[in-house]
N, CA, C and O atoms as CSV, one atom per row, in Angstrom:
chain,resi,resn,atom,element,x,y,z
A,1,UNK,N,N,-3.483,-11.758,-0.745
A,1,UNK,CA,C,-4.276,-11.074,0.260
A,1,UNK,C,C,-5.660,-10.748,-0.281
A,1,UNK,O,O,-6.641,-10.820,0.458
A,2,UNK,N,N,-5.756,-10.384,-1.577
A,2,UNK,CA,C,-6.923,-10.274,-1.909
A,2,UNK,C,C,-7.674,-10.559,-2.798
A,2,UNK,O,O,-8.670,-10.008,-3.268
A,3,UNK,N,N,-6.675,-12.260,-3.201
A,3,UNK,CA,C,-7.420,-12.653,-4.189
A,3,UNK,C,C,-8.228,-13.694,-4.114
A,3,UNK,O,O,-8.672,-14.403,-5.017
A,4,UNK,N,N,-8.433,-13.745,-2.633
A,4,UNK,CA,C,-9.863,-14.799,-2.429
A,4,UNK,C,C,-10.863,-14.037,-2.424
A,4,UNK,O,O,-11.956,-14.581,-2.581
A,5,UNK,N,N,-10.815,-12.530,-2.243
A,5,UNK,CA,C,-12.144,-11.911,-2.712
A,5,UNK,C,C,-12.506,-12.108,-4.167
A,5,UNK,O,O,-13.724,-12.237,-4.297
A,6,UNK,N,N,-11.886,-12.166,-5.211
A,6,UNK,CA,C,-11.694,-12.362,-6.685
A,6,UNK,C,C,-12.466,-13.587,-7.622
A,6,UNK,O,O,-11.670,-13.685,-8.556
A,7,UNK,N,N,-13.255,-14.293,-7.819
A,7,UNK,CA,C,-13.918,-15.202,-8.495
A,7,UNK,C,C,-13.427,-15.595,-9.543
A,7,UNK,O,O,-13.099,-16.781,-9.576
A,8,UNK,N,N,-13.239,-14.883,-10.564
A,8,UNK,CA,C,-12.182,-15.055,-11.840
A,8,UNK,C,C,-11.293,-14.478,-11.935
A,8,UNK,O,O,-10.924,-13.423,-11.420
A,9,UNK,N,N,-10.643,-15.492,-12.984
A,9,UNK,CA,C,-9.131,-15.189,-13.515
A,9,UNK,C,C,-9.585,-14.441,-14.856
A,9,UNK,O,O,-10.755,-14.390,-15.235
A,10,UNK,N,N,-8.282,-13.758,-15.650
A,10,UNK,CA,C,-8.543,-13.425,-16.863
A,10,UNK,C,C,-8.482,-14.858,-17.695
A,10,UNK,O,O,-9.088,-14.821,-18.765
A,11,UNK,N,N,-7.921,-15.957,-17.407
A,11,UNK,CA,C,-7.787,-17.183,-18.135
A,11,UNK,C,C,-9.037,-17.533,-17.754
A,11,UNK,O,O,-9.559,-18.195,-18.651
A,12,UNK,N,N,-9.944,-17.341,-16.565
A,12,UNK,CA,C,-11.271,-18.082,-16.749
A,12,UNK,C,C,-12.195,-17.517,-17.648
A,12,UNK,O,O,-12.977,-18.174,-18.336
A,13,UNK,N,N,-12.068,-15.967,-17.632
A,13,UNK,CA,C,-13.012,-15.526,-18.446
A,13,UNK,C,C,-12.950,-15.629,-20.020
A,13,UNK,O,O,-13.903,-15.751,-20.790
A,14,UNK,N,N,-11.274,-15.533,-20.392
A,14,UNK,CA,C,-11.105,-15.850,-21.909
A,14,UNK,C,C,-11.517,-17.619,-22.301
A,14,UNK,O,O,-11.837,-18.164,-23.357
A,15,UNK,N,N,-11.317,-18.156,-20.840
A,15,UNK,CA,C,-12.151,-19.699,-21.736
A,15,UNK,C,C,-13.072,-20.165,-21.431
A,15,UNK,O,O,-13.116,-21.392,-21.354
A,16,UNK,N,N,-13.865,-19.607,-21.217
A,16,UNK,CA,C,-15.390,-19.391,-20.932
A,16,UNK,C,C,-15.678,-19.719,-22.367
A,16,UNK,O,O,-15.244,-19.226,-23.408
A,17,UNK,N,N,-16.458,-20.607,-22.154
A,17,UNK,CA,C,-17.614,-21.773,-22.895
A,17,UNK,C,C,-19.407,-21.970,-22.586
A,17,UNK,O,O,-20.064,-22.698,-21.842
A,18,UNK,N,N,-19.774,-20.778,-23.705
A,18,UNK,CA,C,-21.084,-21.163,-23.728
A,18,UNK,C,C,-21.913,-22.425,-24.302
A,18,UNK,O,O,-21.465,-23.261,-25.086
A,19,UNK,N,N,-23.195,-22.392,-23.761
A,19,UNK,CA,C,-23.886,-23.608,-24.730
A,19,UNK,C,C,-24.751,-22.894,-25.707
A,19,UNK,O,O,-25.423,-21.888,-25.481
A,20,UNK,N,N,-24.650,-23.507,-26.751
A,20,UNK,CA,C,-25.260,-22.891,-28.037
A,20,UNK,C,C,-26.851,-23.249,-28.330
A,20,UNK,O,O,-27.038,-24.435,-28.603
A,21,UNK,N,N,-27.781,-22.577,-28.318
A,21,UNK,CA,C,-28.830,-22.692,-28.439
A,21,UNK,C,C,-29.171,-22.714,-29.918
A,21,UNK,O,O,-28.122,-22.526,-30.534
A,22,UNK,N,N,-30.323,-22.884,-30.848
A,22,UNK,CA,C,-30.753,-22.677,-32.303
A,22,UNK,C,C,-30.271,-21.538,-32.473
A,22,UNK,O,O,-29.527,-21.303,-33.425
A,23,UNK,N,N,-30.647,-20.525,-31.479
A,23,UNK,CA,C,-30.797,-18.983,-31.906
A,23,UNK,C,C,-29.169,-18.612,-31.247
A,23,UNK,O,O,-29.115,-17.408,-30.999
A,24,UNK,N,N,-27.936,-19.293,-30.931
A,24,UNK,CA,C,-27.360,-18.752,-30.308
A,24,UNK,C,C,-26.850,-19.349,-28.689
A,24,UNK,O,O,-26.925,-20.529,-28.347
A,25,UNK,N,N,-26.404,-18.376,-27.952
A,25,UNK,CA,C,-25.889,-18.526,-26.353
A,25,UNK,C,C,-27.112,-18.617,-25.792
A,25,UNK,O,O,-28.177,-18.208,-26.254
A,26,UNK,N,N,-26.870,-19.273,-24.592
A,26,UNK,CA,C,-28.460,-18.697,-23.984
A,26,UNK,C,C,-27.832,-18.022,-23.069
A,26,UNK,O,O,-26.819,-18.001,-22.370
A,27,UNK,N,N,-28.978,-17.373,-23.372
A,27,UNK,CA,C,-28.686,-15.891,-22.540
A,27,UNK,C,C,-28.740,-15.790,-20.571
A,27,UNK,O,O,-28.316,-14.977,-19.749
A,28,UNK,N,N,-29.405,-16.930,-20.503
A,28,UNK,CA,C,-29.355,-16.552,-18.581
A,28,UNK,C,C,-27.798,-17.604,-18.228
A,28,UNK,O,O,-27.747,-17.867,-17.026
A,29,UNK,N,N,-26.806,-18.103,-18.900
A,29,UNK,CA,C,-26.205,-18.595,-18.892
A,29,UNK,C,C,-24.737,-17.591,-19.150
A,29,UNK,O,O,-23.671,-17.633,-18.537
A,30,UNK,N,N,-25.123,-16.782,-20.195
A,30,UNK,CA,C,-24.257,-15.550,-20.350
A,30,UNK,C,C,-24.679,-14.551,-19.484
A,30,UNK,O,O,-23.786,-14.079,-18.780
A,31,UNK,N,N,-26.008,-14.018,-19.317
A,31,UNK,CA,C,-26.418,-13.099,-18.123
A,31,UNK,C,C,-25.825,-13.705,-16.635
A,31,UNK,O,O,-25.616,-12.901,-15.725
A,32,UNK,N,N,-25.561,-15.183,-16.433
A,32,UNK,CA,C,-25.301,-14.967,-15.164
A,32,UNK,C,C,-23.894,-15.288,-15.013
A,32,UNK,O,O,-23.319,-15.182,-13.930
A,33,UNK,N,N,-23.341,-15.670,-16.061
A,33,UNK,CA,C,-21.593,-15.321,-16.091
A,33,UNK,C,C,-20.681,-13.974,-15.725
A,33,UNK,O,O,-19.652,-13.799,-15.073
A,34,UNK,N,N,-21.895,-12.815,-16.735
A,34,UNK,CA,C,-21.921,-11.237,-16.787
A,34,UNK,C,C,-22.259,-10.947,-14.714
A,34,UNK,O,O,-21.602,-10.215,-13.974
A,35,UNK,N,N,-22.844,-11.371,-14.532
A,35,UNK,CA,C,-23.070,-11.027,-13.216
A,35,UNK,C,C,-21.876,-11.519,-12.454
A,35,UNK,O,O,-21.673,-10.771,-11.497
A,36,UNK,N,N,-21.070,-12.434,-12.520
A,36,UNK,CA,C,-20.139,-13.040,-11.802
A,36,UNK,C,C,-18.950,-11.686,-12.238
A,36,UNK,O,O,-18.082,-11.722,-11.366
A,37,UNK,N,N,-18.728,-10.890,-12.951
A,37,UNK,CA,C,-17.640,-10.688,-13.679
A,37,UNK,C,C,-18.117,-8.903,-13.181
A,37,UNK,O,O,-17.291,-8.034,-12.904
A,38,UNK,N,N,-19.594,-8.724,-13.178
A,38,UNK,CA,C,-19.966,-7.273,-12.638
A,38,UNK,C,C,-19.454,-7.032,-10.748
A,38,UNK,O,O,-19.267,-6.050,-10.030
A,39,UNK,N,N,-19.387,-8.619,-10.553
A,39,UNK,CA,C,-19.504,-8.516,-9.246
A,39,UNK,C,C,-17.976,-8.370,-8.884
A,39,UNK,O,O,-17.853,-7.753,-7.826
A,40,UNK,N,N,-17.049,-8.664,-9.314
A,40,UNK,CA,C,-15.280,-8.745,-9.367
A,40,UNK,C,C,-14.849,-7.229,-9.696
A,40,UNK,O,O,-14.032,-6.500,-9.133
A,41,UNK,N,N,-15.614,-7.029,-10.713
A,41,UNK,CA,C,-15.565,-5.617,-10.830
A,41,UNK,C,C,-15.574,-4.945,-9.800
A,41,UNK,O,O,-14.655,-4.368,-9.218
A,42,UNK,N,N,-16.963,-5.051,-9.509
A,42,UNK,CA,C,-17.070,-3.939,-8.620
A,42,UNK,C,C,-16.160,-4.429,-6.923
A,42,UNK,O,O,-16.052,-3.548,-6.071
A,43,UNK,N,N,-15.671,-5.659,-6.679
A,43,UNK,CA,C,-14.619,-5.816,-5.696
A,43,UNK,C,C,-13.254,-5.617,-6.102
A,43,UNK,O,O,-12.367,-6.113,-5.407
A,44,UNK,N,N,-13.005,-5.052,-6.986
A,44,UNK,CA,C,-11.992,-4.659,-7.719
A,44,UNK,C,C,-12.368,-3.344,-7.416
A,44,UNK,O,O,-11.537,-2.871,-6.641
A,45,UNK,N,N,-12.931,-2.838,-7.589
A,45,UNK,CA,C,-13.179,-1.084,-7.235
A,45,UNK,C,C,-12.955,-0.763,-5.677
A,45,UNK,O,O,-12.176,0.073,-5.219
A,46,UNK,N,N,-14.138,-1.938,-4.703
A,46,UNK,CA,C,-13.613,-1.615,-3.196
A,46,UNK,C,C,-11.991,-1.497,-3.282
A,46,UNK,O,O,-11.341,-0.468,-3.095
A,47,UNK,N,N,-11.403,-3.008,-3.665
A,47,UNK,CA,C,-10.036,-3.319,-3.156
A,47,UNK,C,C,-9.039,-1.599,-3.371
A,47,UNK,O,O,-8.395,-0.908,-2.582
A,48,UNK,N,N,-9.346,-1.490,-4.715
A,48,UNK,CA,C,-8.613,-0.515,-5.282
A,48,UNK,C,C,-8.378,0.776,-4.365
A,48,UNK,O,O,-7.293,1.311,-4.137
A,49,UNK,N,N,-9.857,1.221,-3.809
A,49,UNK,CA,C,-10.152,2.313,-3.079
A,49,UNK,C,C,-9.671,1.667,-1.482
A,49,UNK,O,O,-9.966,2.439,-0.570
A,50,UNK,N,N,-9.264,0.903,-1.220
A,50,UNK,CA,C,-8.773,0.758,-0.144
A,50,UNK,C,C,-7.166,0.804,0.099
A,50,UNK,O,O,-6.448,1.048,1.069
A,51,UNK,N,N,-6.940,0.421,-1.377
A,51,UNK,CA,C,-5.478,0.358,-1.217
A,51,UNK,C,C,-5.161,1.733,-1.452
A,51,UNK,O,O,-3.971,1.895,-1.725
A,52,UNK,N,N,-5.609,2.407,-1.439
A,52,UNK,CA,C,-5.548,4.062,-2.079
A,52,UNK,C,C,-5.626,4.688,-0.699
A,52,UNK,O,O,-4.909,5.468,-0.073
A,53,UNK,N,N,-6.616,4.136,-0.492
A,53,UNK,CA,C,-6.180,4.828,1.414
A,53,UNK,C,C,-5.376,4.865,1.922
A,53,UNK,O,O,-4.740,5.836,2.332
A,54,UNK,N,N,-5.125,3.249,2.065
A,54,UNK,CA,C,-3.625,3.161,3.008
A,54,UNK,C,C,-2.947,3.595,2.045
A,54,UNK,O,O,-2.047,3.028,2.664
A,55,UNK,N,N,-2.504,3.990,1.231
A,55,UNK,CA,C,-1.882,4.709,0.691
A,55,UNK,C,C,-1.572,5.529,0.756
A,55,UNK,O,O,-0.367,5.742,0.626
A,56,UNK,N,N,-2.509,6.578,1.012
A,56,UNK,CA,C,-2.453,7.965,1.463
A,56,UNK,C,C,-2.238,7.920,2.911
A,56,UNK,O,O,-1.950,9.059,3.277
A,57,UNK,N,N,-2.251,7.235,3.732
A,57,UNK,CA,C,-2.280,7.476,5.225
A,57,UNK,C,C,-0.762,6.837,5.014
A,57,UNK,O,O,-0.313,6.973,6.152
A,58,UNK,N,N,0.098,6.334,4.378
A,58,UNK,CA,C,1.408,6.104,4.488
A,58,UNK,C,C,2.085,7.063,3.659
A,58,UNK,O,O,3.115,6.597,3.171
A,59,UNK,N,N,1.885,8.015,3.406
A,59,UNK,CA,C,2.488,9.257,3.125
A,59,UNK,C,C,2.337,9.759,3.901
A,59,UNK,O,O,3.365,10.328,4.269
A,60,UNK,N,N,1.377,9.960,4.595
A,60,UNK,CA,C,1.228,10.814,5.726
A,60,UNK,C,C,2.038,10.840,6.542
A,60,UNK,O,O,2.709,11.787,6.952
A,61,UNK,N,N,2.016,9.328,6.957
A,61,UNK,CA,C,3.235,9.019,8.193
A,61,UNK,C,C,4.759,9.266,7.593
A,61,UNK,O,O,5.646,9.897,8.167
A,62,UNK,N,N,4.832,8.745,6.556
A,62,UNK,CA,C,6.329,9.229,5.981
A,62,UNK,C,C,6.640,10.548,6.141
A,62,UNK,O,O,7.628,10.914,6.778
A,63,UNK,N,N,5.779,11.378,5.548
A,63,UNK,CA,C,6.050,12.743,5.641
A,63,UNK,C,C,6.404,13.548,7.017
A,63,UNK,O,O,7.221,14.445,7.221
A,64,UNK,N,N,5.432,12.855,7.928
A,64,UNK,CA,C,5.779,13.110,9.483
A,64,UNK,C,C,6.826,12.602,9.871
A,64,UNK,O,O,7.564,13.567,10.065
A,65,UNK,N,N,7.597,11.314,10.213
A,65,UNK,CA,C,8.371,11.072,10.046
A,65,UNK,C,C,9.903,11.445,9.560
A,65,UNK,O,O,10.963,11.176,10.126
A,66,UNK,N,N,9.676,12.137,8.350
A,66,UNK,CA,C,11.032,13.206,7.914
A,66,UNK,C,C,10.498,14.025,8.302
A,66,UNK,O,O,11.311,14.851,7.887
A,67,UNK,N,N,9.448,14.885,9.000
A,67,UNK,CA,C,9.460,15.848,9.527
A,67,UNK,C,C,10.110,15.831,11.003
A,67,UNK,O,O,10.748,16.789,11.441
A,68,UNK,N,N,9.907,14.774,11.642
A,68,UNK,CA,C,10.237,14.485,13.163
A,68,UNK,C,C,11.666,14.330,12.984
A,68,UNK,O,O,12.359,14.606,13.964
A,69,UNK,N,N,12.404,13.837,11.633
A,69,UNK,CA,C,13.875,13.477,11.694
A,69,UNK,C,C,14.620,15.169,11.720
A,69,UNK,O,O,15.531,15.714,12.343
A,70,UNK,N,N,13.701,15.536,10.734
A,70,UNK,CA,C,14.391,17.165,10.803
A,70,UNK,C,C,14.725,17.612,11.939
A,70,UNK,O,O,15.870,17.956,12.232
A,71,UNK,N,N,13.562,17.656,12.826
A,71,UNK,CA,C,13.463,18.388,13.745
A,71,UNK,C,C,14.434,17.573,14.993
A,71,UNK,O,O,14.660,18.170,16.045
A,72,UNK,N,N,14.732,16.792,14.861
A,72,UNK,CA,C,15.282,16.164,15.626
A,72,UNK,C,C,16.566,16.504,15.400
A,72,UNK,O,O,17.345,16.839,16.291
A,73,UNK,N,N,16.898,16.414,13.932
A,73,UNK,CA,C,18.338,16.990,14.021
A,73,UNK,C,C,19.029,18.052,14.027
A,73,UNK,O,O,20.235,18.200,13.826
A,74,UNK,N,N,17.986,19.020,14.336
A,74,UNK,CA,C,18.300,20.344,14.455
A,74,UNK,C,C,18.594,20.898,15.833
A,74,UNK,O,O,19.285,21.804,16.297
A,75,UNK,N,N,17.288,19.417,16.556
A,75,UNK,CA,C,17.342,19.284,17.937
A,75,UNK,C,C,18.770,18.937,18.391
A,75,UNK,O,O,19.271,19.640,19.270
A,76,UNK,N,N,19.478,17.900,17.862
A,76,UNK,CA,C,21.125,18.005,17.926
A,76,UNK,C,C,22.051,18.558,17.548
A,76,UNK,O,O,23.186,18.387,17.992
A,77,UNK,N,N,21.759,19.268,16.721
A,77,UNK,CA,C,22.379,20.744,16.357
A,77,UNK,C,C,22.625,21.625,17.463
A,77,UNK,O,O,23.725,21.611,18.015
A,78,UNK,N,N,21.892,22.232,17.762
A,78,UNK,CA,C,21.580,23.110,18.818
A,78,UNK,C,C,22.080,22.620,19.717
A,78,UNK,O,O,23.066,23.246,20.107
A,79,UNK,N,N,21.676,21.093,20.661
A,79,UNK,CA,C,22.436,20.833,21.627
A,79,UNK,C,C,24.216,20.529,21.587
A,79,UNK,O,O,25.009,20.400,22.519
A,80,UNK,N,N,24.444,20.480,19.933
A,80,UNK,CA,C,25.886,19.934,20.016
A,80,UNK,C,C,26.517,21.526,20.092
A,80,UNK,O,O,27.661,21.633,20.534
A,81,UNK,N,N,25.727,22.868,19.632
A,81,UNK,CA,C,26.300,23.779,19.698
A,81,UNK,C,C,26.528,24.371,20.905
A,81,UNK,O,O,27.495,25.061,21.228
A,82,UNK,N,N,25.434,24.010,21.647
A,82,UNK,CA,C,24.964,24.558,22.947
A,82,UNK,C,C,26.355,24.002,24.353
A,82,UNK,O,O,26.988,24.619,25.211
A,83,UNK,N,N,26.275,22.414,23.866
A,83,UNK,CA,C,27.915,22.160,25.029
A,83,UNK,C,C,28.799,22.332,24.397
A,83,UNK,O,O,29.386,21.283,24.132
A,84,UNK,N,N,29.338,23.428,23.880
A,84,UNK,CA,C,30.670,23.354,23.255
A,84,UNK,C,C,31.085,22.249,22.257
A,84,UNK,O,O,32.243,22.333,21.848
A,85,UNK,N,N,30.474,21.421,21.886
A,85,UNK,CA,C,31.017,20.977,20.981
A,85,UNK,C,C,30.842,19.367,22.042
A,85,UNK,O,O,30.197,18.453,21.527
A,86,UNK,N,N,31.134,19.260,22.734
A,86,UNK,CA,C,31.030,17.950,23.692
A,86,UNK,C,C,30.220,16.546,23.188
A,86,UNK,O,O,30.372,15.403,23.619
A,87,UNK,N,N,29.357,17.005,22.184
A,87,UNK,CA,C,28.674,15.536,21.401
A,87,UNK,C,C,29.768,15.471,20.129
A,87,UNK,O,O,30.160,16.468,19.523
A,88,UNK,N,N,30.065,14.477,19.930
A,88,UNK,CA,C,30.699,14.299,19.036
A,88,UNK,C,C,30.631,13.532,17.673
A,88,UNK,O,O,29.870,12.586,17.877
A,89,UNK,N,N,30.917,13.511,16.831
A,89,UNK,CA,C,30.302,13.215,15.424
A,89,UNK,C,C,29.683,11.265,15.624
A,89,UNK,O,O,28.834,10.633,14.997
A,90,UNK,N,N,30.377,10.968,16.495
A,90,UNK,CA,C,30.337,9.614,16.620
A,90,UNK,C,C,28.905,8.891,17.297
A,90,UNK,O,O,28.336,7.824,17.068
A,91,UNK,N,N,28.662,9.900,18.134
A,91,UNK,CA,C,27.822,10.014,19.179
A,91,UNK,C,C,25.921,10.786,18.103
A,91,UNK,O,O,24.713,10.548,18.133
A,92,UNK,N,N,26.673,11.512,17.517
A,92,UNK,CA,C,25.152,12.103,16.136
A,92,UNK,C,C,24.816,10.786,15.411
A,92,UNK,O,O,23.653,10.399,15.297
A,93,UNK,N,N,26.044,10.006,14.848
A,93,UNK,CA,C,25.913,9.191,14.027
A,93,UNK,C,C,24.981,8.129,14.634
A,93,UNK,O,O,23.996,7.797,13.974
A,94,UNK,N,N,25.240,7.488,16.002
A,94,UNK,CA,C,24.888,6.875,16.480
A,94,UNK,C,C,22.719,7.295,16.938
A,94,UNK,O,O,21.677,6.691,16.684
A,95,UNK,N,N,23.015,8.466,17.596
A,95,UNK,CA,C,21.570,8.369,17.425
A,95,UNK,C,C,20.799,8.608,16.082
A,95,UNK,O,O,19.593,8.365,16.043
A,96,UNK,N,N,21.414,9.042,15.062
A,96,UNK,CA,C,21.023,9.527,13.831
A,96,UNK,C,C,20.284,7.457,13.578
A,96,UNK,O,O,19.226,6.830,13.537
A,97,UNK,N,N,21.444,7.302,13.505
A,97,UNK,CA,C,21.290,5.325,13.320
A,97,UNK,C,C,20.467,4.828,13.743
A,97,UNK,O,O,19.837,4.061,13.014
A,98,UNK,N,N,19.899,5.081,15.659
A,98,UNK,CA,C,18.672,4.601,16.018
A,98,UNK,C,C,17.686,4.938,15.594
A,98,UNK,O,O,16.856,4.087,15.274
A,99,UNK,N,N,17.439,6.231,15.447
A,99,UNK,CA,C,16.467,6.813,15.022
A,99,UNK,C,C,15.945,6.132,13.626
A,99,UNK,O,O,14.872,5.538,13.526
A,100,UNK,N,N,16.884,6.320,12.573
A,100,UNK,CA,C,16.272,5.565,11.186
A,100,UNK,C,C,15.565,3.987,11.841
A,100,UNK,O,O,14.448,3.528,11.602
A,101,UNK,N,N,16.848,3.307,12.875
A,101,UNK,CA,C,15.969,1.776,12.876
A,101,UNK,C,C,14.625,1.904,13.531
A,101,UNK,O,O,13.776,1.054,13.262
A,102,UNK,N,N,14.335,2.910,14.392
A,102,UNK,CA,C,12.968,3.250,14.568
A,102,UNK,C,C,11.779,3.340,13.261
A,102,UNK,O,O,10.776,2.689,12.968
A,103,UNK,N,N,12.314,4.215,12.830
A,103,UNK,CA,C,11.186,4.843,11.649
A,103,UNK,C,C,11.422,3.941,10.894
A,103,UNK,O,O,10.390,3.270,10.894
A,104,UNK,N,N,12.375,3.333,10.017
A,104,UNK,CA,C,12.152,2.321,9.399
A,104,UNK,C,C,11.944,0.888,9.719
A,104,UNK,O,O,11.606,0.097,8.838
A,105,UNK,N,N,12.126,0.539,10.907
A,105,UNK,CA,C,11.739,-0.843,11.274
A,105,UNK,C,C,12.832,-1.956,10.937
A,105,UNK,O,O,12.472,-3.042,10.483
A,106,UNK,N,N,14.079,-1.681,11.152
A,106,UNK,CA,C,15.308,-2.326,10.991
A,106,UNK,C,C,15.451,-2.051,12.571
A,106,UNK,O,O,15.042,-1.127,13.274
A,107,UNK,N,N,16.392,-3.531,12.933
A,107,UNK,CA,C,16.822,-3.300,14.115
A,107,UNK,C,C,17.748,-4.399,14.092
A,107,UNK,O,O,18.461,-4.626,15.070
């Protein structure tokens, strides 16, 4: 998913092959390798901070979620207390069951 944003590999960068000048690398050859590798970086930083979001916004929903289950089953609590007893364990189980394939996405 997000590694066509990505330019290099760690295998490209460890075999990375300069050309050797008298004095050495040349340098706009290493300067513009360094730029390829500043630039991954820093799409490595977006990606990161994005996945950190949804991240946090899926706790969120989880947390709501067992909050809505609570309340829900307290919501059948009450009603199983409320008719005498008339819902029966079979009948909790059963919506208890839909409910998870809801929130979790099993069906």
């Amino acid at each position: 998913m997000y590694q066509e944003r990505i330019l290099l590999t760690g295998k490209d960068i460890l075999e990375k092959e300069f050309k050797i000048d008298t004095r050495g690398y040349r340098p706009q050859e290493v300067d513009k390798f360094l730029d390829v590798i500043i630039r991954d970086y820093e799409e490595f930083m977006v990606i990161i901070k994005e996945i950190e979001s949804e991240k946090k916004e899926l706790i969120e929903d989880n947390i709501k979620l067992k909050q809505e289950i609570r309340n829900l089953k307290t919501k059948i609590q009450v009603l199983s207390e409320e008719s005498g007893g008339e819902v029966s364990n079979a009948d909790l189980l059963r919506r208890l069951s839909n409910l998870e394939k809801i929130i979790y996405g099993k069906e």
